[in-house]
C-alpha positions as CSV (number, residue, x, y, z in Angstrom):
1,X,50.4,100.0,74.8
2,X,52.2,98.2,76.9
3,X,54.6,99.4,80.1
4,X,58.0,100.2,79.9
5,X,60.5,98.3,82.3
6,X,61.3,100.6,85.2
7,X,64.9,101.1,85.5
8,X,65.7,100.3,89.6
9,X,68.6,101.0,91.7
10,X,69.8,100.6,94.9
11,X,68.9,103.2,97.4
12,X,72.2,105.6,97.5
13,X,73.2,107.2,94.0
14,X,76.0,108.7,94.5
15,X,77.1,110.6,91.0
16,X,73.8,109.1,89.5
17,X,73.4,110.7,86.1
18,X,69.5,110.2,85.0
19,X,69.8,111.7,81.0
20,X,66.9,112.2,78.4
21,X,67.8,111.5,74.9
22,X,65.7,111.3,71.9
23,X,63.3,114.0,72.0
24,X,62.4,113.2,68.3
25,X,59.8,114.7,66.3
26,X,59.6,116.5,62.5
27,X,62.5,116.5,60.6
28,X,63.3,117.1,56.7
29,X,65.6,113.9,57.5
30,X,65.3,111.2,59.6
31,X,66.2,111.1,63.1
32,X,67.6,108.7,65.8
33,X,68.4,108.7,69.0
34,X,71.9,108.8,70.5
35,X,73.7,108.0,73.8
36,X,74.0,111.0,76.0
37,X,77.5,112.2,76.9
38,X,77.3,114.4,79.9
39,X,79.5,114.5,83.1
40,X,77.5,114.1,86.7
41,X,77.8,117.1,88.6
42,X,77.1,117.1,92.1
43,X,74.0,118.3,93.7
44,X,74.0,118.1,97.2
45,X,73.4,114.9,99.5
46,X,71.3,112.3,97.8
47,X,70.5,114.6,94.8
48,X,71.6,113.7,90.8
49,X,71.6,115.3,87.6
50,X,69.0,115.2,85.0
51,X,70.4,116.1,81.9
52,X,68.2,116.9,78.9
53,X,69.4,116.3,75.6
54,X,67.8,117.9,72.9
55,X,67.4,115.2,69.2
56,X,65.5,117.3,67.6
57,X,68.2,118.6,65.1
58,X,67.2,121.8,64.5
59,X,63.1,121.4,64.5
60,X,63.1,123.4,68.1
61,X,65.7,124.7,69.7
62,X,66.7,124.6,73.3
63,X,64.2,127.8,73.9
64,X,61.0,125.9,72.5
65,X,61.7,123.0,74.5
66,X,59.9,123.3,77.6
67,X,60.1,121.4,80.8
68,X,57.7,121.2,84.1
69,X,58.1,118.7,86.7
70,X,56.2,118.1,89.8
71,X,56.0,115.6,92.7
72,X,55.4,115.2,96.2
73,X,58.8,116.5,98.2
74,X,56.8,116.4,101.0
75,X,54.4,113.6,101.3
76,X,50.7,114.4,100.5
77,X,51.9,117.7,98.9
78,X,52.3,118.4,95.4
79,X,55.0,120.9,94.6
80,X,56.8,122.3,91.2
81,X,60.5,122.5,90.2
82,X,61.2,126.8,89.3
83,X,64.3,127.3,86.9
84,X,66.6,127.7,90.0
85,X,66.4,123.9,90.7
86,X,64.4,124.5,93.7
87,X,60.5,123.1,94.5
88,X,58.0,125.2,95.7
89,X,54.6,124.0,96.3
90,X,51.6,124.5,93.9
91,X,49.3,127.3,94.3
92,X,46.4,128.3,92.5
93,X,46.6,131.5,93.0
94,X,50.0,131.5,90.5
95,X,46.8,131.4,87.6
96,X,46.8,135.4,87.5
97,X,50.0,136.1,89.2
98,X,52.6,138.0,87.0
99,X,54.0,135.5,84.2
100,X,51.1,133.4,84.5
101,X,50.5,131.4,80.9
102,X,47.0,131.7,79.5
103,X,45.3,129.6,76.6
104,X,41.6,130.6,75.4
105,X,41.2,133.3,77.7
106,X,42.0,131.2,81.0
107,X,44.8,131.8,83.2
108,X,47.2,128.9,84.4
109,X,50.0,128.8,86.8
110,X,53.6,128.8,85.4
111,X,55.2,126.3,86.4
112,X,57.7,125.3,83.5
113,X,60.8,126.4,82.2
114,X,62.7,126.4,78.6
115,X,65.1,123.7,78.3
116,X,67.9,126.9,77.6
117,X,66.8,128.5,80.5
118,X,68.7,125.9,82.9
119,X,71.3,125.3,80.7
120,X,69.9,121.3,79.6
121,X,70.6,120.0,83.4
122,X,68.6,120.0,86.6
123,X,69.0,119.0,90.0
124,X,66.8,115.8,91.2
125,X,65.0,116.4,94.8
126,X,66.7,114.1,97.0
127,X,63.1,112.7,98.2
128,X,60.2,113.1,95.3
129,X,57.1,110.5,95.3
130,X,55.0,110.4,92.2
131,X,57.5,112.6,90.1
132,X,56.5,113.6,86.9
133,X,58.5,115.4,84.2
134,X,56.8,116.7,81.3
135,X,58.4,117.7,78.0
136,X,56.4,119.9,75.7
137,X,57.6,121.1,72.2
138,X,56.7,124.5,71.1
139,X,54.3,125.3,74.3
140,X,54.4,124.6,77.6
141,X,51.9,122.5,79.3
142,X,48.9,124.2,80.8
143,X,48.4,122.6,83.9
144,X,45.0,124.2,86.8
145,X,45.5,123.5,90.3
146,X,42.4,122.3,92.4
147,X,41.9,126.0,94.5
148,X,42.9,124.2,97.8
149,X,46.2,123.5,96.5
150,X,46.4,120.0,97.3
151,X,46.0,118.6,93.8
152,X,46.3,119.6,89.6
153,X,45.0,118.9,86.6
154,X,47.2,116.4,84.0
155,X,46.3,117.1,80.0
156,X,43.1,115.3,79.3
157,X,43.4,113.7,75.6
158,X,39.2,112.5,75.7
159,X,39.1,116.1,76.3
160,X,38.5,118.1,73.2
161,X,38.4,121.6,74.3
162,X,41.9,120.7,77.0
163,X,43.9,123.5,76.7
164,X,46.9,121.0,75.8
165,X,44.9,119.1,73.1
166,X,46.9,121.0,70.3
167,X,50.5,120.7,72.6
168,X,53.2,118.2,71.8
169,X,54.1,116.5,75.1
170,X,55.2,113.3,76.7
171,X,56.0,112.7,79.7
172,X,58.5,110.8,82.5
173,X,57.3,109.3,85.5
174,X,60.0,108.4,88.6
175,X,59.9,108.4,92.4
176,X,63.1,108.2,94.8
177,X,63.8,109.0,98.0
178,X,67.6,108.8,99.0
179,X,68.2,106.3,101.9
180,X,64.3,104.9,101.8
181,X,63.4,104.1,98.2
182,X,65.5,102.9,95.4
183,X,64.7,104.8,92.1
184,X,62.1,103.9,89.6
185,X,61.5,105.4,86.9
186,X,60.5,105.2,83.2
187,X,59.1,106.8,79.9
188,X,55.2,105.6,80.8
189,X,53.8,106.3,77.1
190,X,51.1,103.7,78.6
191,X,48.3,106.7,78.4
192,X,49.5,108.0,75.0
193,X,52.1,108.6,72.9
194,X,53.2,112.4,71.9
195,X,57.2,111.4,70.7
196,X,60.0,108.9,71.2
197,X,61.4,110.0,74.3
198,X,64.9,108.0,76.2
199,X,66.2,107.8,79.0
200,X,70.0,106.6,80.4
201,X,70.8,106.0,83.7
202,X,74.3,105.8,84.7
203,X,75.5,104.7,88.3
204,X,79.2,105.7,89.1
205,X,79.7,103.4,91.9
206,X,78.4,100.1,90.6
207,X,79.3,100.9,86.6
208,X,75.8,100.7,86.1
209,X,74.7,102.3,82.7
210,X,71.6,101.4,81.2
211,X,69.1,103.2,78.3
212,X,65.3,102.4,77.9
213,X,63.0,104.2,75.4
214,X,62.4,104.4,71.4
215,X,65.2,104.7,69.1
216,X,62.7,105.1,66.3
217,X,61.7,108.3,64.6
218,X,58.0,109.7,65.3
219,X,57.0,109.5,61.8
220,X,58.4,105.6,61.7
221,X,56.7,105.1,65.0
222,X,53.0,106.6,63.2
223,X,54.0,104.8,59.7
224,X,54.6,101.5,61.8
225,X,50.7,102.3,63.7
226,X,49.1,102.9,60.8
227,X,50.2,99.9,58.9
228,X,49.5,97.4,62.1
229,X,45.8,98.5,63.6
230,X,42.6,98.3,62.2
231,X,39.9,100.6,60.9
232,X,38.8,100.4,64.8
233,X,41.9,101.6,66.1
234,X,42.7,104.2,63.5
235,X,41.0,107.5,65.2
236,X,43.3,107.2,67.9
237,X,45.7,108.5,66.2
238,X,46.1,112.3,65.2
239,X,48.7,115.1,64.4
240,X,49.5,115.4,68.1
241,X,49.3,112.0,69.4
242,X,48.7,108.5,69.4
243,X,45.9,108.1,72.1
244,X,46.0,104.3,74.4
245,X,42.5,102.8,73.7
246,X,41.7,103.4,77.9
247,X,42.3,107.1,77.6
248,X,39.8,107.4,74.5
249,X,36.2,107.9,73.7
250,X,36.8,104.8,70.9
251,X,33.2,103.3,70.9
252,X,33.5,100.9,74.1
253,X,30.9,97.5,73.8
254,X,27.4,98.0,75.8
255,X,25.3,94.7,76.9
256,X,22.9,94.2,74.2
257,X,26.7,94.4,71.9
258,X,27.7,91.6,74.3
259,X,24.9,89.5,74.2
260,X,24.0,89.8,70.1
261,X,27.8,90.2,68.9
262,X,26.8,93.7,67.5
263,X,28.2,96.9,67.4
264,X,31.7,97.4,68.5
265,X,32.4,93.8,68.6
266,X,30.7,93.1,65.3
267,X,33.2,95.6,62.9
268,X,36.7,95.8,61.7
269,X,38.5,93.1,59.4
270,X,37.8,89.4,60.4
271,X,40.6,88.8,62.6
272,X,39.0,91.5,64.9
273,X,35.4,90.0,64.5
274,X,37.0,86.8,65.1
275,X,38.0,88.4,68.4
276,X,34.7,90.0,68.9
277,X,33.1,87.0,68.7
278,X,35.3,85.1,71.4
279,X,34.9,87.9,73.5
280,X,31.2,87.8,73.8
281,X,31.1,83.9,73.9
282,X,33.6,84.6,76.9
283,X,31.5,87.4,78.7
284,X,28.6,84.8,78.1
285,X,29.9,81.4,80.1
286,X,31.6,84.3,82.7
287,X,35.0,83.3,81.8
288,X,35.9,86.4,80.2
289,X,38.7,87.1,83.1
290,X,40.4,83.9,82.3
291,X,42.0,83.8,78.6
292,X,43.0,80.2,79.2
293,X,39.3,79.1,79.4
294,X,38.2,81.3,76.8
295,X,38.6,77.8,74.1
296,X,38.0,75.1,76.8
297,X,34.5,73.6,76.3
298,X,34.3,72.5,80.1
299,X,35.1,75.6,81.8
């Protein structure tokens, strides 16, 4: 999977509009995304909108679509948006506080919110590093934090028994600081991917107005999987999610696999043995780093 282009702007956004569109996923009929159509609202000096829009078309409603975002307002301190639009920081001790979420008998801090709660628009922190907005259908994310409060626990997909192995989710990734960093931002769907999620950006000031994400529909996105990967490739994918091959336990090549051309290099359809086979010839001369030299005798 390879990474979105971050969308960039400058480092004042004055009416900037940041809208999610597309949250696709089962549907009698299919579906496709659409441009957001929402007016910026103001939110204080250096803050913007984020306006969720929900594309499911009836699969979940506003009430089952649950967001939780998190980021460092504070550098070297992780902290949690609440409904109100305000960030607190994280604190484990919010894993048996009243409204605490539990999953198999464990307790986790709540720290999302139904899309219909906040009416579909939240206020951006005006400074947020490694922001990170997660949208869950049906559940919301169960998420520990580290009992000195200075870190938390993302979903864990190699992880069978994660409390979130059974969640729909995705997730968007940004970081801005008004007056020090310009914004950067996009879908990620580099670890996995759980639905086609998009995002528009819109800019008042300079026109700027700009959407990145899938258009497809989840089932076309799994169809289109299926049909293009081989055998190898194919338990990465699963009701819940398509899994990157880095975030998996797919059967990874040992040494002696390396040396003979067994194993994991050694299966699949021949354009993937094919591969296998450069591969190892690669690893053996030590120019496995270099594609270029991988078919040049005197390298």
């Amino acid at each position: 999977m390879s990474t979105p282009r971050p969308l960039r702007l400058p480092l004042v956004l004055p009416l900037a509009l940041l809208a999610f569109v597309g949250l696709l996923l089962f549907s009698p009929a299919p579906l496709r995304a659409a441009a957001a159509d929402s007016t910026p609202t103001a939110g204080g000096t250096g803050s913007f909108p984020i306006t969720f829009r929900n594309d499911t078309r009836g699969a979940y409603t506003d009430a089952q679509i649950h967001i939780t975002v998190l980021g460092q307002v504070t550098p070297d301190q992780w902290s949690y948006m609440k409904p109100d639009g305000t960030m607190a920081r994280i604190n484990h001790l919010d894993a048996t506080a009243p409204g605490h979420l539990t999953k198999k008998g464990v307790g986790y801090p709540n720290m999302s919110f139904a899309l219909a709660r906040v009416g579909g628009t939240i206020p951006s922190p005006p400074s947020i590093r490694g922001g990170r907005i997660y949208v869950s259908l049906g559940s919301p994310v169960f998420l520990p934090v580290s009992p000195d409060d200075q870190g938390w626990g993302g979903p864990d997909p190699r992880n069978p028994t994660d409390p979130n192995a059974d969640v729909y989710y995705d997730w968007y990734e940004y970081t801005y600081v008004h007056g020090q960093v310009a914004f950067g931002g996009n879908t990620t769907q580099v670890d996995q991917f759980g639905f086609p999620m998009a995002s528009r950006l819109r800019q008042t000031s300079s026109g700027y107005d700009a959407t990145r994400g899938i258009s497809r529909t989840r089932a076309e996105v799994m169809r289109q999987y299926a049909a293009s990967v081989g055998a190898a490739f194919q338990p990465l994918r699963s009701e819940f999610r398509v899994v990157a091959p880095r975030s998996s336990d797919l059967r990874k090549p040992t040494s002696p696999d390396v040396m003979a051309r067994a194993g994991a290099l050694a299966s699949g359809n021949d354009t993937e043995k094919q591969l296998g086979a450069a591969f190892c010839a690669a690893f053996t001369r030590g120019v496995a780093l270099d594609t270029t030299a991988w078919y040049t005798p005197s390298a």
